[in-house]
N, C-alpha and C positions, 0 to 999 in steps of 0.2 A: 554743548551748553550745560554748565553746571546748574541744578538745583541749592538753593540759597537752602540753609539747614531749618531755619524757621519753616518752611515751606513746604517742608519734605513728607511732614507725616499728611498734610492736607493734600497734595498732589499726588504720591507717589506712584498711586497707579488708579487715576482717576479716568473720564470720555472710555473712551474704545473696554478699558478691562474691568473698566467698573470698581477696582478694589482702595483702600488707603484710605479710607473714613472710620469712623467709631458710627454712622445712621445705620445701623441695623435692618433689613428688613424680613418680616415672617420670609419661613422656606415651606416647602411643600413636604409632607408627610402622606405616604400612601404604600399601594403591593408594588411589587418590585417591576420593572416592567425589562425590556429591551434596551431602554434607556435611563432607565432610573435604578440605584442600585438600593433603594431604601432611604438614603438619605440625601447623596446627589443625585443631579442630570449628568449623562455626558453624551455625545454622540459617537454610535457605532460606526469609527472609522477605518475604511479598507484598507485606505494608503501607508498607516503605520504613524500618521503625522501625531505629533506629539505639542500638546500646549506646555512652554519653558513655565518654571515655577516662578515662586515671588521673590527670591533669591537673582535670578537672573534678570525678571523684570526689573528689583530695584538697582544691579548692575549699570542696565539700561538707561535707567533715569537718572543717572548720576556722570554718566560719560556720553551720552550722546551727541553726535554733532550734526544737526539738520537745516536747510536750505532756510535761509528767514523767509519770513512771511510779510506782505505789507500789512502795516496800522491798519488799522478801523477806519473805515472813511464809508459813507453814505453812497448811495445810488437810488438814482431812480426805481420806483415800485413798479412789476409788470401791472397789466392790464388784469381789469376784476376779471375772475372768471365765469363762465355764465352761471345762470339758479341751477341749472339742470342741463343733462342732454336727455335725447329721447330714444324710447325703445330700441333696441339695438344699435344702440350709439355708445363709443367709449372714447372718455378726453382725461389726458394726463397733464395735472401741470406743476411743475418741478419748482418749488416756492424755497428750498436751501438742507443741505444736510440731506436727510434721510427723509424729510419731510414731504411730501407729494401729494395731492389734491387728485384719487381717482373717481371720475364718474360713469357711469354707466347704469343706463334702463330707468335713470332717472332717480341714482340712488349717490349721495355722496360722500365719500369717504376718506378721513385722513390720517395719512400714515406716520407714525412715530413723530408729532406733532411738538417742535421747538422751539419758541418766541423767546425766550429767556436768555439776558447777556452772555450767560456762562454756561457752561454744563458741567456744573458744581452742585456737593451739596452747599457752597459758599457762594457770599457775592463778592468774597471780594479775592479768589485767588480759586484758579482752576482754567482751563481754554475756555477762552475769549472770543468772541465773534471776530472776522476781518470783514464782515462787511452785514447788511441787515437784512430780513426773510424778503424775499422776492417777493411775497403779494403778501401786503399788511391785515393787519389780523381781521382790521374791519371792512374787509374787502371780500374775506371769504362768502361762501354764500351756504345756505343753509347745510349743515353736518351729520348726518344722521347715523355714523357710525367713526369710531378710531378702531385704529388695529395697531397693537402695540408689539415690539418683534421680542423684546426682552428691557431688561430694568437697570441696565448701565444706564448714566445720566445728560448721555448726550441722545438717548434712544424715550429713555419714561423722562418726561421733564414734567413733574408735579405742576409748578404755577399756570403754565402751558395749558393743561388738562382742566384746570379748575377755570380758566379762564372761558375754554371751551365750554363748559358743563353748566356755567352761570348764564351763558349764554344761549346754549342751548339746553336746557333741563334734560327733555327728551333723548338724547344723544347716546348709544350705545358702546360700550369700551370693549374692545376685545384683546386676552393676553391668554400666552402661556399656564400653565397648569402654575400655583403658589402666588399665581401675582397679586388675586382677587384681594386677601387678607390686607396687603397694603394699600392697593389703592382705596379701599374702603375705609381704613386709619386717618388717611389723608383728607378724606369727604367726599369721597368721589363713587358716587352710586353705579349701579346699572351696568356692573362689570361681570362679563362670560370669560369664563378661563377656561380653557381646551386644550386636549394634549392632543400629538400630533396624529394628524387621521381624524379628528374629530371635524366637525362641521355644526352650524346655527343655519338657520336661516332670517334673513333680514329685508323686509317689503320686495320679496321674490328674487334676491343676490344670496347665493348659499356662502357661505363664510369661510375657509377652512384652513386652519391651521397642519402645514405640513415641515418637513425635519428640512433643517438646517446645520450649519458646521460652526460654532461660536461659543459662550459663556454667559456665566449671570455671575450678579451681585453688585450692591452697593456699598459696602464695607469687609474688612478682614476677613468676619469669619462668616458671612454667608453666602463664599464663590458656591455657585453653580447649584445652590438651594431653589432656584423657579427655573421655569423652561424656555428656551429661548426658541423661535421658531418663525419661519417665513409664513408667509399667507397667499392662495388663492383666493380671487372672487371671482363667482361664475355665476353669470345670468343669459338670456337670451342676448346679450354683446358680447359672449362668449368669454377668456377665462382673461385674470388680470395676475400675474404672479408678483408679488413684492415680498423681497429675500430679507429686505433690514439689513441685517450685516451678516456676513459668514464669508469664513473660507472656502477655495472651490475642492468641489468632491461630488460623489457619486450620487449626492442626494437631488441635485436640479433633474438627471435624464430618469430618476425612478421617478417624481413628478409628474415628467412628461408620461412617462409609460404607463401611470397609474388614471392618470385624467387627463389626458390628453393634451395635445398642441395648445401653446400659449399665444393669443391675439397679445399680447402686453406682458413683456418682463422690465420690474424695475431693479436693477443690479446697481450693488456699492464698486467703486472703483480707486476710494482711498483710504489715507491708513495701512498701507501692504508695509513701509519699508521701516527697519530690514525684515526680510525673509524672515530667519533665522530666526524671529522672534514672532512676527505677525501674521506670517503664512498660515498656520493652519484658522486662524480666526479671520482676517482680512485678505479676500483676494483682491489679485493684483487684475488692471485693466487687461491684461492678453486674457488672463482666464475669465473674466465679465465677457468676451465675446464667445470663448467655448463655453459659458453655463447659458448664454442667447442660444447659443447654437445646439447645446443641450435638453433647450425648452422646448426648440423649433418655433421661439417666439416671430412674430410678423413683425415686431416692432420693442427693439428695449433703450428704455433709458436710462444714462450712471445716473449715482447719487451721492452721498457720502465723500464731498470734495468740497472744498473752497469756502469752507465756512470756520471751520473750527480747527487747529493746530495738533494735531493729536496722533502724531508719528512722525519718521522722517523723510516723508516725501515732501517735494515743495509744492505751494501753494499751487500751483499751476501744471504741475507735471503728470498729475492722474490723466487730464485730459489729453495733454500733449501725447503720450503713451497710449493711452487709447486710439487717439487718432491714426497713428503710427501702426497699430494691429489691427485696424479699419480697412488697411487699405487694398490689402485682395483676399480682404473675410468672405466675401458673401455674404455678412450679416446688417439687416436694416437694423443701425442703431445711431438712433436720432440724439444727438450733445443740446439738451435744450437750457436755454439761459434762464438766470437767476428769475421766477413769475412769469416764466414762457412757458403756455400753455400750448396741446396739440394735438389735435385729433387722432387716436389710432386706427388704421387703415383696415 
């Protein structure tokens, strides 16, 4: 599919890489770290894997040829989720994208939070929903904290946030190291930003931001100026890992070995194809069941499918592939539908 030329600076590498806008947002400035070189993030990778420049990305968006997707059409909304669960209890419910509803010890939290047509900085050109969030917004039940994975715009969706925030005042934002300056631009209070290894604590759920394999930015010139980063929560329901997005690598089994065995991994399983260009940021469904099996999770499930258009896989194929590398995994990983909600074991 070619990109029409009108289109091209607005698209060109928008959802999954975040780049191709003029919306700028503040970067982080700080000492150098392991991962910071002064000015970027990048992740200390063993494999050798390499993220292609902008040059090959825009290669890509100009010659691609990927599986169509179906139009937009409505479905029914899951089931409201409950107000709470109780002390040692944890319920994950998969409402679209990356978005997920986890609760535990009576604390609730949402993940990279997207109700918005598009994941644009536009409304009227950028990936498009193929179909609408599984549990509607006024269905959600009380919020008392988001965890944001990184600031691509199918991951930070500003109207989303604000709508959250009005809603709930109180409501805590958690991001990456650089994020805080923007969402605070935007009017959005009450944001912790944490580099990875750090931890908060939140009505007895410790918080903690750990390393991931991915990028940031929302425009040209500020790739990889914030931190992009997976999250733990860990309370007496024991721990809950959500990855956001990344490629598979070495960072899921240091996780495990650092803080132990995961009762809940939520892993992305689309956006992989091609390889050759999305591997090192999007893993593919076989590797979602070695980063499960990396966590020594009780229970994972994908994310990151069947919503937004934003690679060359087809709409339906993450799963179908997943299912396929399911089938003498050994690993409990549960495909839960569009506001299907479900207790982990």
């Amino acid at each position: 599919m070619r990109v029409p030329f009108r289109s091209l600076v607005a698209v060109l590498v928008l959802g999954s890489t975040g780049l191709g806008c003029l919306f700028l947002a503040p970067t982080h400035r700080g000492p150098e770290t392991d991962h910071f070189d002064g000015r970027s993030f990048f992740t200390p990778i063993k494999s050798g894997a390499k993220r292609p420049g902008l040059l090959t990305f825009a290669k890509w968006r100009l010659t691609r040829r990927q599986p169509p997707w179906t139009p937009y059409r409505e479905y029914a909304p899951g089931p409201r989720p409950p107000y709470q669960v109780g002390p040692g209890q944890m319920r994950v419910t998969f409402i679209n994208h990356a978005t997920t509803l986890i609760q535990l010890d009576g604390v609730n939290i949402l993940t990279d939070p997207i109700y918005s047509w598009r994941c644009s900085p536009f409304d009227f050109v950028g990936p498009r929903r193929t179909r609408p969030p599984g549990t509607r917004f006024e269905d959600l039940p009380r919020i008392d904290a988001v965890v944001i994975s990184h600031n691509h715009y199918d991951h930070l969706d500003v109207p989303t946030l604000k709508r959250i925030v009005n809603r709930w005042p109180s409501v805590r934002i958690f991001a990456g190291l650089g994020n805080r300056s923007f969402l605070e631009q935007q009017g959005l209070p009450g944001v912790t930003e944490l580099d990875w290894w750090e931890s908060r604590e939140l009505k007895g759920i410790t918080v903690r931001s750990v390393p991931s394999q991915h990028g940031s930015g929302r425009a040209l010139f500020d790739l990889d100026g914030t931190l992009w980063t997976a999250w733990v929560l860990e309370g007496k329901a024991g721990r809950a890992y959500f990855a956001g997005d990344t490629g598979y690598g070495p960072h899921f089994a240091k996780a495990a070995r650092r803080l132990g065995p995961m009762r809940l991994a939520v892993l992305p399983v689309g956006a992989f194809e091609p390889p050759w260009l999305m591997g090192p940021v999007h893993e593919s469904p076989p590797q979602a069941v070695e980063a499960a099996r990396d966590l020594h999770a009780a229970m994972a499930v994908p994310i990151h499918f069947g919503t937004f258009e934003l690679a060359d896989d087809g709409q339906f194929e993450p799963v179908q592939l997943l299912e396929a590398a399911l089938a003498d995994a050994g690993v409990n990983f549960q495909i839960l539908g569009f506001g299907e909600g479900r207790d982990v074991p």
